[in-house]
PyMOL CGO cylinders between C-alpha atoms (Angstrom):
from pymol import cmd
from pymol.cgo import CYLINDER

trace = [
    CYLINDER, 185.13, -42.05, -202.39, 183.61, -42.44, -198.60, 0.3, 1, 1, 1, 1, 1, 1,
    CYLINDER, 183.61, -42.44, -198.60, 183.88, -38.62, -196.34, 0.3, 1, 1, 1, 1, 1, 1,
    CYLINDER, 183.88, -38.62, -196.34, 186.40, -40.94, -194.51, 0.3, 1, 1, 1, 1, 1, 1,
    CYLINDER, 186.40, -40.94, -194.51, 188.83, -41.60, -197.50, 0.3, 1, 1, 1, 1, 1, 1,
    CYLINDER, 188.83, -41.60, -197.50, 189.41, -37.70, -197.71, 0.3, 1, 1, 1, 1, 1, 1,
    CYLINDER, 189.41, -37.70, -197.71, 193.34, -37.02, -197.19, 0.3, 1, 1, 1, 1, 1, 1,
    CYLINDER, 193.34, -37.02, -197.19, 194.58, -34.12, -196.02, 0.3, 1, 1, 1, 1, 1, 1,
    CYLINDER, 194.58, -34.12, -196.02, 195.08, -32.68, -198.78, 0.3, 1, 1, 1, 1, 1, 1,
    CYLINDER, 195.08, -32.68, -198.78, 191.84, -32.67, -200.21, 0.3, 1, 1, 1, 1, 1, 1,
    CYLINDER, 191.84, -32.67, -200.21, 190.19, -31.56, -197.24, 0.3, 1, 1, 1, 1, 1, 1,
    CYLINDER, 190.19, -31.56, -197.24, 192.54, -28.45, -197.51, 0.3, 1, 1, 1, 1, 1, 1,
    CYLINDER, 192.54, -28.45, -197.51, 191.12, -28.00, -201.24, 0.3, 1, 1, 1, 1, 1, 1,
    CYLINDER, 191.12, -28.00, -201.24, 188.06, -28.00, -200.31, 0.3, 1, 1, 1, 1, 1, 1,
    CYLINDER, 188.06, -28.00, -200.31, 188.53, -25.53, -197.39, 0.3, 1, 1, 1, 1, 1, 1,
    CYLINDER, 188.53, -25.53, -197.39, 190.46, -23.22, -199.68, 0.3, 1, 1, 1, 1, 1, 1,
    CYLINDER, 190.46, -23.22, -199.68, 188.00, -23.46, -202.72, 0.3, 1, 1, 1, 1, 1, 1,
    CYLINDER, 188.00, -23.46, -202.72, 185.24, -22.78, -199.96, 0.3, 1, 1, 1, 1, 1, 1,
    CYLINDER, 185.24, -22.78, -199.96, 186.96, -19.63, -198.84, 0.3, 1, 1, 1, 1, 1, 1,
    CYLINDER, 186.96, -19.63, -198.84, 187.48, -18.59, -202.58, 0.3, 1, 1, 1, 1, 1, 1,
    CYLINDER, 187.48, -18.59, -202.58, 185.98, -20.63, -205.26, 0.3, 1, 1, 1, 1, 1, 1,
    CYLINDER, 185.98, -20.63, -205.26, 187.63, -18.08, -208.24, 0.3, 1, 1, 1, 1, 1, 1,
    CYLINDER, 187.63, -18.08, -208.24, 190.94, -18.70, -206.76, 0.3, 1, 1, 1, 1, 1, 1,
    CYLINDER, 190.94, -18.70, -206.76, 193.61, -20.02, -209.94, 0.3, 1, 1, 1, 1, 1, 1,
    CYLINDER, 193.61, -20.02, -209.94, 194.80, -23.65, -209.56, 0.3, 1, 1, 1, 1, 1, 1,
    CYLINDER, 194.80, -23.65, -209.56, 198.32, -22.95, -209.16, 0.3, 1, 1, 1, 1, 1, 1,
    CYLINDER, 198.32, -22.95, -209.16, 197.13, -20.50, -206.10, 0.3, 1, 1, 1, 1, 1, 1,
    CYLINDER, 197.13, -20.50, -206.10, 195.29, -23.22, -204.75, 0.3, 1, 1, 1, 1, 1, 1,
    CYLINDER, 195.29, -23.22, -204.75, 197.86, -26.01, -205.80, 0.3, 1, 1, 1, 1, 1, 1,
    CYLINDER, 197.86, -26.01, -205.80, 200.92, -23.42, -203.88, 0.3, 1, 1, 1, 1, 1, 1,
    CYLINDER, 200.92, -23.42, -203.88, 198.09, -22.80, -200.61, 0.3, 1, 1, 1, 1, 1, 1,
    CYLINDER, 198.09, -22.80, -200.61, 197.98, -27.15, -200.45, 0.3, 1, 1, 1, 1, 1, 1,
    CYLINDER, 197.98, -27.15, -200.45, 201.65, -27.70, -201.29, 0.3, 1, 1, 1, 1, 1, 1,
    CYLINDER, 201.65, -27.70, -201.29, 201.30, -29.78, -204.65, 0.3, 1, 1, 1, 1, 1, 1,
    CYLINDER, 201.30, -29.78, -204.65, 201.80, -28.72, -208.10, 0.3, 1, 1, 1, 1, 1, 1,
    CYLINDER, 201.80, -28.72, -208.10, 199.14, -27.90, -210.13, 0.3, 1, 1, 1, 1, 1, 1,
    CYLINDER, 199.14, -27.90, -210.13, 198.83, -30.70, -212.19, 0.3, 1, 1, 1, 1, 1, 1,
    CYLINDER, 198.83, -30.70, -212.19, 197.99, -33.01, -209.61, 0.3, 1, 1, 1, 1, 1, 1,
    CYLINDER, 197.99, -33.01, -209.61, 196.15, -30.42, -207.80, 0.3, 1, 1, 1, 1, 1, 1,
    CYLINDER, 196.15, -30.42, -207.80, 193.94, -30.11, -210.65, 0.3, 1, 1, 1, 1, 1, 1,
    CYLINDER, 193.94, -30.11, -210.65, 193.38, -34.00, -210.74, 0.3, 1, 1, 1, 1, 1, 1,
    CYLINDER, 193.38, -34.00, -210.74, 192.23, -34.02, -207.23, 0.3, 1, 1, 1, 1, 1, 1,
    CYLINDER, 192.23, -34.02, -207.23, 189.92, -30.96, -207.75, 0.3, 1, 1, 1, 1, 1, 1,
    CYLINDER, 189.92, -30.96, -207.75, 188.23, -32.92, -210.82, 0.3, 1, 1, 1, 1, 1, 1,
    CYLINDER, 188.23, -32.92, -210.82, 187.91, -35.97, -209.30, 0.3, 1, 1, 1, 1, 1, 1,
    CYLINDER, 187.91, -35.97, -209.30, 186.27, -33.97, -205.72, 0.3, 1, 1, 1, 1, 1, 1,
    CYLINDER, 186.27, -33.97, -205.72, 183.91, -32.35, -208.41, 0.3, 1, 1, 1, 1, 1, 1,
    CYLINDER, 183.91, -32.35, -208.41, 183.08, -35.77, -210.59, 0.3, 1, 1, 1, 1, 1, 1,
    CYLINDER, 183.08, -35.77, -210.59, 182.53, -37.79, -206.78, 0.3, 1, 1, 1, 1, 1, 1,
    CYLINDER, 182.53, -37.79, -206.78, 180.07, -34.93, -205.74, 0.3, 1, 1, 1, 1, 1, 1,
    CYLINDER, 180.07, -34.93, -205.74, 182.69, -33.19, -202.75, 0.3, 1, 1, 1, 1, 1, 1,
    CYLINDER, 182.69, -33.19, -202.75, 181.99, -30.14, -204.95, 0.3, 1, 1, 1, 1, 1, 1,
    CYLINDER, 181.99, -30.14, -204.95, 178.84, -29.51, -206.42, 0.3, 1, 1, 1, 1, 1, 1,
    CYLINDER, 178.84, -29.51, -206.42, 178.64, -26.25, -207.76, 0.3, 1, 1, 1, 1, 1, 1,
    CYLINDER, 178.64, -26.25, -207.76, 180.37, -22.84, -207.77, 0.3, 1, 1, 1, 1, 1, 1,
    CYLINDER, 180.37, -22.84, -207.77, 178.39, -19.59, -207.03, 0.3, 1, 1, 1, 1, 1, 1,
    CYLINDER, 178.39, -19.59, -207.03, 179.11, -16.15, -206.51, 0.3, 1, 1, 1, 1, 1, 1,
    CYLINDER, 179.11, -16.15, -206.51, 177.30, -15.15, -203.18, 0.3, 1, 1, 1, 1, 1, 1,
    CYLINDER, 177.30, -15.15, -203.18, 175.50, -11.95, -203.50, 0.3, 1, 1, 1, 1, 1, 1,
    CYLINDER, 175.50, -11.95, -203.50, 175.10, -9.30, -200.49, 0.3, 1, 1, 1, 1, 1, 1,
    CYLINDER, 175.10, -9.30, -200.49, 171.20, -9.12, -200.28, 0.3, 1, 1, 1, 1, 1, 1,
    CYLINDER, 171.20, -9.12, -200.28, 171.10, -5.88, -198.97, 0.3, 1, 1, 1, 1, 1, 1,
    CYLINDER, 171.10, -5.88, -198.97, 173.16, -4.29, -201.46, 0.3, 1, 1, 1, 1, 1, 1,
    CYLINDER, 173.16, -4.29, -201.46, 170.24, -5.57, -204.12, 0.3, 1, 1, 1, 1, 1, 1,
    CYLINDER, 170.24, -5.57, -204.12, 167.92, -4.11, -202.41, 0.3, 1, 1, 1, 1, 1, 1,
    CYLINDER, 167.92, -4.11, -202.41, 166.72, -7.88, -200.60, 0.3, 1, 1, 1, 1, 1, 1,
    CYLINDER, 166.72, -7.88, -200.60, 167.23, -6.46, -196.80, 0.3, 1, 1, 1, 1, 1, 1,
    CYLINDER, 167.23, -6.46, -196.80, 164.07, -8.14, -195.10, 0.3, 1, 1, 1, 1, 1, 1,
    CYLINDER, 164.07, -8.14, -195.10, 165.25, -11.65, -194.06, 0.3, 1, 1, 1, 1, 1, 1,
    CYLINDER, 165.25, -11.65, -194.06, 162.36, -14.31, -192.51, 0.3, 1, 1, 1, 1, 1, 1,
    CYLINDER, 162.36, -14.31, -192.51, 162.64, -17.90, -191.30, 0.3, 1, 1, 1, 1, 1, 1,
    CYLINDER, 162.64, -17.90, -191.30, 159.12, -19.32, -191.75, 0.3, 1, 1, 1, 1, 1, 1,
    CYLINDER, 159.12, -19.32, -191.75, 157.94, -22.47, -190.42, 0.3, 1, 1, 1, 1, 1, 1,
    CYLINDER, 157.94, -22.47, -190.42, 155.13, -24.25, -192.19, 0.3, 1, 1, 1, 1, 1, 1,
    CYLINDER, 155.13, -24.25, -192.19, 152.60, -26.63, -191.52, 0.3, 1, 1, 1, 1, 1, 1,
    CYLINDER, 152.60, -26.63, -191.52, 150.47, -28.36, -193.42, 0.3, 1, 1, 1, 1, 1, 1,
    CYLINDER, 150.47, -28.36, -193.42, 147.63, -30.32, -193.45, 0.3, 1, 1, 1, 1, 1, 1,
    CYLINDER, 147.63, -30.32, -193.45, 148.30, -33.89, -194.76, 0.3, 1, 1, 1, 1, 1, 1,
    CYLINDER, 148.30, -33.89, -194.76, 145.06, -35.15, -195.69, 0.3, 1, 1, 1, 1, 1, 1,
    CYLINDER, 145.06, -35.15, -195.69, 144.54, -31.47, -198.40, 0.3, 1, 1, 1, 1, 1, 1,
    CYLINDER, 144.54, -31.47, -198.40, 141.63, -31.15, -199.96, 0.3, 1, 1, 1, 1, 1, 1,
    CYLINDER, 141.63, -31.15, -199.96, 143.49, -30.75, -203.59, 0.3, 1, 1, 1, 1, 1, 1,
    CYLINDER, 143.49, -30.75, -203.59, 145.54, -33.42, -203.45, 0.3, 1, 1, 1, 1, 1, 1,
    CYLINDER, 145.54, -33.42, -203.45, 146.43, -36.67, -202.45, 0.3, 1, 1, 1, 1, 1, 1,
    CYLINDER, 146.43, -36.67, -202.45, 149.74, -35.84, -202.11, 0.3, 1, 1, 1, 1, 1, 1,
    CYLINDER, 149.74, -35.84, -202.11, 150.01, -32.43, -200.29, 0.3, 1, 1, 1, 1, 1, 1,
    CYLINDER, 150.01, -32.43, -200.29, 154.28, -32.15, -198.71, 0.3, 1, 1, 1, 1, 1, 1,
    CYLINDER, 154.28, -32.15, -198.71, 154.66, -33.48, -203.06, 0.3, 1, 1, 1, 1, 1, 1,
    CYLINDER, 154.66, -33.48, -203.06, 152.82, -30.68, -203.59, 0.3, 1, 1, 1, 1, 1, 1,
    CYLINDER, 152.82, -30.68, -203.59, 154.34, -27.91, -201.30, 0.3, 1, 1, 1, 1, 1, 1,
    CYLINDER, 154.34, -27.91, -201.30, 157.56, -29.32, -201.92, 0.3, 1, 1, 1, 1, 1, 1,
    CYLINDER, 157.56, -29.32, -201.92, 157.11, -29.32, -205.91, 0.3, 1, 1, 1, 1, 1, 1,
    CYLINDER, 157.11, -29.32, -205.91, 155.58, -25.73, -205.92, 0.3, 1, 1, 1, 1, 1, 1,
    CYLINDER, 155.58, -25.73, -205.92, 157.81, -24.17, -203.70, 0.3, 1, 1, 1, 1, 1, 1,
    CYLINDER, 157.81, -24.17, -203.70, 160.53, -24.20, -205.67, 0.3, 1, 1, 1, 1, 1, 1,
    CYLINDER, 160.53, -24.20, -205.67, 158.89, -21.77, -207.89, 0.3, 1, 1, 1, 1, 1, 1,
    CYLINDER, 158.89, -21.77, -207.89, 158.44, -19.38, -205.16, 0.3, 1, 1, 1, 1, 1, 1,
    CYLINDER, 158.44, -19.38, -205.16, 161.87, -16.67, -205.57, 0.3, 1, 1, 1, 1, 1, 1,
    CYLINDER, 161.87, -16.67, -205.57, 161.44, -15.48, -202.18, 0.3, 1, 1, 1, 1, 1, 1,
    CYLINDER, 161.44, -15.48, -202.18, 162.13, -18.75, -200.91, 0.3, 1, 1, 1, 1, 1, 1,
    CYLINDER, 162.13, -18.75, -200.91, 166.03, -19.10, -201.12, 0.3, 1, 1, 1, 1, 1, 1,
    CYLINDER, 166.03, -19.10, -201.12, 165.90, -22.55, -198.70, 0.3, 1, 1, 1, 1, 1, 1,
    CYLINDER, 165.90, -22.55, -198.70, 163.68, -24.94, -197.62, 0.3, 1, 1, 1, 1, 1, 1,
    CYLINDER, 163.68, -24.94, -197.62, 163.63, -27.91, -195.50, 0.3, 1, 1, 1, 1, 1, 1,
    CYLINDER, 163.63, -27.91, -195.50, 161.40, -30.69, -194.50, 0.3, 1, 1, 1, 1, 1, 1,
    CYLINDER, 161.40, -30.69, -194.50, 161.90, -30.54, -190.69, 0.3, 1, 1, 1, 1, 1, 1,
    CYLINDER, 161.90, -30.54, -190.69, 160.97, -32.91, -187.78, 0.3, 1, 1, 1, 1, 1, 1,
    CYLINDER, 160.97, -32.91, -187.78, 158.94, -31.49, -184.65, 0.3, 1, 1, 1, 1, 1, 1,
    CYLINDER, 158.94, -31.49, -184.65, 155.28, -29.25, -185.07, 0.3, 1, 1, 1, 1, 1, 1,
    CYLINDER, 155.28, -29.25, -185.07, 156.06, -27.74, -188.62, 0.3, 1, 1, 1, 1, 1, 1,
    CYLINDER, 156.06, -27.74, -188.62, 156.79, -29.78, -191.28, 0.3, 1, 1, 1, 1, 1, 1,
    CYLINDER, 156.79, -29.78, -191.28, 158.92, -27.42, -193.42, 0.3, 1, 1, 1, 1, 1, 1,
    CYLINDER, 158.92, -27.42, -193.42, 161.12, -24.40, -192.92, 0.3, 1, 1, 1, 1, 1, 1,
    CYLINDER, 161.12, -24.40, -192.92, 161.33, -21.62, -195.24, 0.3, 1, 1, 1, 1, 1, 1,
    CYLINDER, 161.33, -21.62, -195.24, 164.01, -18.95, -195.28, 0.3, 1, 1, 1, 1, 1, 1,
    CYLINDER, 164.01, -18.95, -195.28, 162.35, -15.93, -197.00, 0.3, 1, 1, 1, 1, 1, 1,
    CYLINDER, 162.35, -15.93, -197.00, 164.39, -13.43, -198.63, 0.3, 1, 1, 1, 1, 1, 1,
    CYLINDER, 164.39, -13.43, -198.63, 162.25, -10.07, -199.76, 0.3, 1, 1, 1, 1, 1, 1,
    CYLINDER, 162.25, -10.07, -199.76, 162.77, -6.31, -199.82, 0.3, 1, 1, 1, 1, 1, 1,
    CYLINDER, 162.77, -6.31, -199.82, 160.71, -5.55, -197.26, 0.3, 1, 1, 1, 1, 1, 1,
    CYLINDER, 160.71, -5.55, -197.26, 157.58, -5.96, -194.57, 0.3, 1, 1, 1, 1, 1, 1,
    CYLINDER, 157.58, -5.96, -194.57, 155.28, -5.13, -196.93, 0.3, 1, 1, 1, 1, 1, 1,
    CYLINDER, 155.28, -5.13, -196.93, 156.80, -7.37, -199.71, 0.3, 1, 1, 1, 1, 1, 1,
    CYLINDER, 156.80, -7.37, -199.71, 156.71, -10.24, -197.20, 0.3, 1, 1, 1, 1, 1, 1,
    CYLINDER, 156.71, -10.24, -197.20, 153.18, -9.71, -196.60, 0.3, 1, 1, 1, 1, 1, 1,
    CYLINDER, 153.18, -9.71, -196.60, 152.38, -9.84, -200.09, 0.3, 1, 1, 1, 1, 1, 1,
    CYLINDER, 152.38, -9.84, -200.09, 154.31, -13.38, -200.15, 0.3, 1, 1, 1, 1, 1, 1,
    CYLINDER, 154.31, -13.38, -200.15, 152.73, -14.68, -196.71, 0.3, 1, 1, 1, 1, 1, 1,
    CYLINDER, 152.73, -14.68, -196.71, 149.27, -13.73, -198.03, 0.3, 1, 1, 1, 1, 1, 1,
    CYLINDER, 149.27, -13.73, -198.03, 149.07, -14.40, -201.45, 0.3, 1, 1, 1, 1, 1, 1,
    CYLINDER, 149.07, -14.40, -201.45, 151.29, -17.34, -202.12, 0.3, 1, 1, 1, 1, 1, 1,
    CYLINDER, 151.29, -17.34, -202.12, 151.65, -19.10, -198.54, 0.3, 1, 1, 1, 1, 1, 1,
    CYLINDER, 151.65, -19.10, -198.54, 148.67, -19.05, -196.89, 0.3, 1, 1, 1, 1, 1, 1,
    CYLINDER, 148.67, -19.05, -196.89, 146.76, -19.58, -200.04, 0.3, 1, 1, 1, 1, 1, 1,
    CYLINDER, 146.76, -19.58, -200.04, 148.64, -22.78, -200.76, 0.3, 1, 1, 1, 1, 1, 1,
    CYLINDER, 148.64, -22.78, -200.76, 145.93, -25.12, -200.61, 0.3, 1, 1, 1, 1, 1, 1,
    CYLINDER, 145.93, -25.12, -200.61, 148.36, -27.77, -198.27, 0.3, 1, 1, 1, 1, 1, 1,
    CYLINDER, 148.36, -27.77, -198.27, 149.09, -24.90, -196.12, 0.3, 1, 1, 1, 1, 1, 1,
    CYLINDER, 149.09, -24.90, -196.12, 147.56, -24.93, -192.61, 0.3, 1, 1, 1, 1, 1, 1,
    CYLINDER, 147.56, -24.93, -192.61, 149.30, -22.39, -190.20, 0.3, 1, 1, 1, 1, 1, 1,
    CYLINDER, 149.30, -22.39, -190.20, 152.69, -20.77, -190.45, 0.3, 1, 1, 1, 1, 1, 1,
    CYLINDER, 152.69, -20.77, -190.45, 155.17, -18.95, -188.15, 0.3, 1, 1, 1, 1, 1, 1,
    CYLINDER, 155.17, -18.95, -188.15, 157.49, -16.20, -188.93, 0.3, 1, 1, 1, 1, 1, 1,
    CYLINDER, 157.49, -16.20, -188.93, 160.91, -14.49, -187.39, 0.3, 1, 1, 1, 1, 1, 1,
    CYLINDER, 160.91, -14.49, -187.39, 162.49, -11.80, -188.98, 0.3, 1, 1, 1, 1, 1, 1,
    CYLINDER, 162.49, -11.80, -188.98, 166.19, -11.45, -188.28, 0.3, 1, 1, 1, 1, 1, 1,
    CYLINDER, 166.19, -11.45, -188.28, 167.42, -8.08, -186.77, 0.3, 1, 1, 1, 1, 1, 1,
    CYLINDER, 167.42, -8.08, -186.77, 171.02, -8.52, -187.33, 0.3, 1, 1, 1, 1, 1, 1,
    CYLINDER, 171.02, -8.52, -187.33, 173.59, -11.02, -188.66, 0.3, 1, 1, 1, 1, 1, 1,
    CYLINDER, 173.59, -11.02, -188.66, 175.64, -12.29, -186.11, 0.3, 1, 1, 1, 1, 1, 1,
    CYLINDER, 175.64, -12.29, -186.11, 177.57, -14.72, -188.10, 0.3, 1, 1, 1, 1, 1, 1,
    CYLINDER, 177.57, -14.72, -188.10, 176.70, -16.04, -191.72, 0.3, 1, 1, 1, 1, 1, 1,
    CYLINDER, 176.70, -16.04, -191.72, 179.16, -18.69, -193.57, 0.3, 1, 1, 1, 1, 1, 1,
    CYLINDER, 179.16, -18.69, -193.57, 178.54, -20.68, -196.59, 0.3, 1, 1, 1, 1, 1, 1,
    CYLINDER, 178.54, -20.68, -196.59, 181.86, -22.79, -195.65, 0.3, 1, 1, 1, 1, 1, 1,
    CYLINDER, 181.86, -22.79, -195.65, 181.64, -26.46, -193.49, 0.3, 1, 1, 1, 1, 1, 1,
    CYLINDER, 181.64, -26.46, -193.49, 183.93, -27.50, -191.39, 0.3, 1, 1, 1, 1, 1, 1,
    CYLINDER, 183.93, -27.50, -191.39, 185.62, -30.58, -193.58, 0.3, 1, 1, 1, 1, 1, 1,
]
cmd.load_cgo(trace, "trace")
């Protein structure tokens, strides 16, 4: 199933389900006007075709103690002296890095884009100096720290 074969109806699901993923299937089949059982179908087969793929419960960082939020651009060198290989690399070995909640390989001056979630500046520090910058692909990096949430969504427009 192509984004343009999406009815109506399943774009509603998916809205709703974004909104509240623990939400019953005859809640969400009575919010989309169908019964459940063909509600349910729909909802399988948006999950089996990859329209869903996965249900989380978003946690409030701060309330965890997680209040220092950075966006870090990266850039490294492409000829490393490690490897032949280096974005493998930083891409492979990032993704054992917690603090890192995202990261994307980006066009423009930086090759990838990091957002850093850690308790605070001195935890970041820690992360910038001792994991980052010692990355042996790593070449410069830039950081922003956010000093307020203006809006923050996890649903798309569908």
């Amino acid at each position: 199933m192509s984004q343009n074969s999406l009815d109506r109806i399943d774009r509603q699901i998916l809205m709703e389900l974004q909104r509240n993923g623990r939400m019953s299937n005859q809640d969400l089949a009575d919010k989309v006007a169908l019964s459940p059982s063909p509600c349910l179908r729909r909802v399988r087969r948006l999950e089996e075709e990859g329209f869903i793929s996965n249900y989380v419960a978003l946690i409030n960082a701060d309330k965890v103690g997680l209040g220092l939020l950075a966006y870090v651009s990266v850039r490294l060198n492409k000829t490393a002296r490690a490897s032949h290989a280096p974005m493998s690399d930083f891409a492979r070995d990032v993704q054992a890095w917690p603090e890192v909640v995202e990261c994307y390989a980006m066009t423009g001056d930086m090759d990838y884009l990091l957002r850093v979630q850690v308790e605070d500046l001195k935890k970041f520090s820690k992360f910038a100096m001792d994991k980052l910058m010692q990355h042996p692909a790593v070449v410069d990096m830039r950081s922003s720290f956010t000093l307020q949430r203006i809006k923050e969504t996890t649903e798309i427009a569908v």
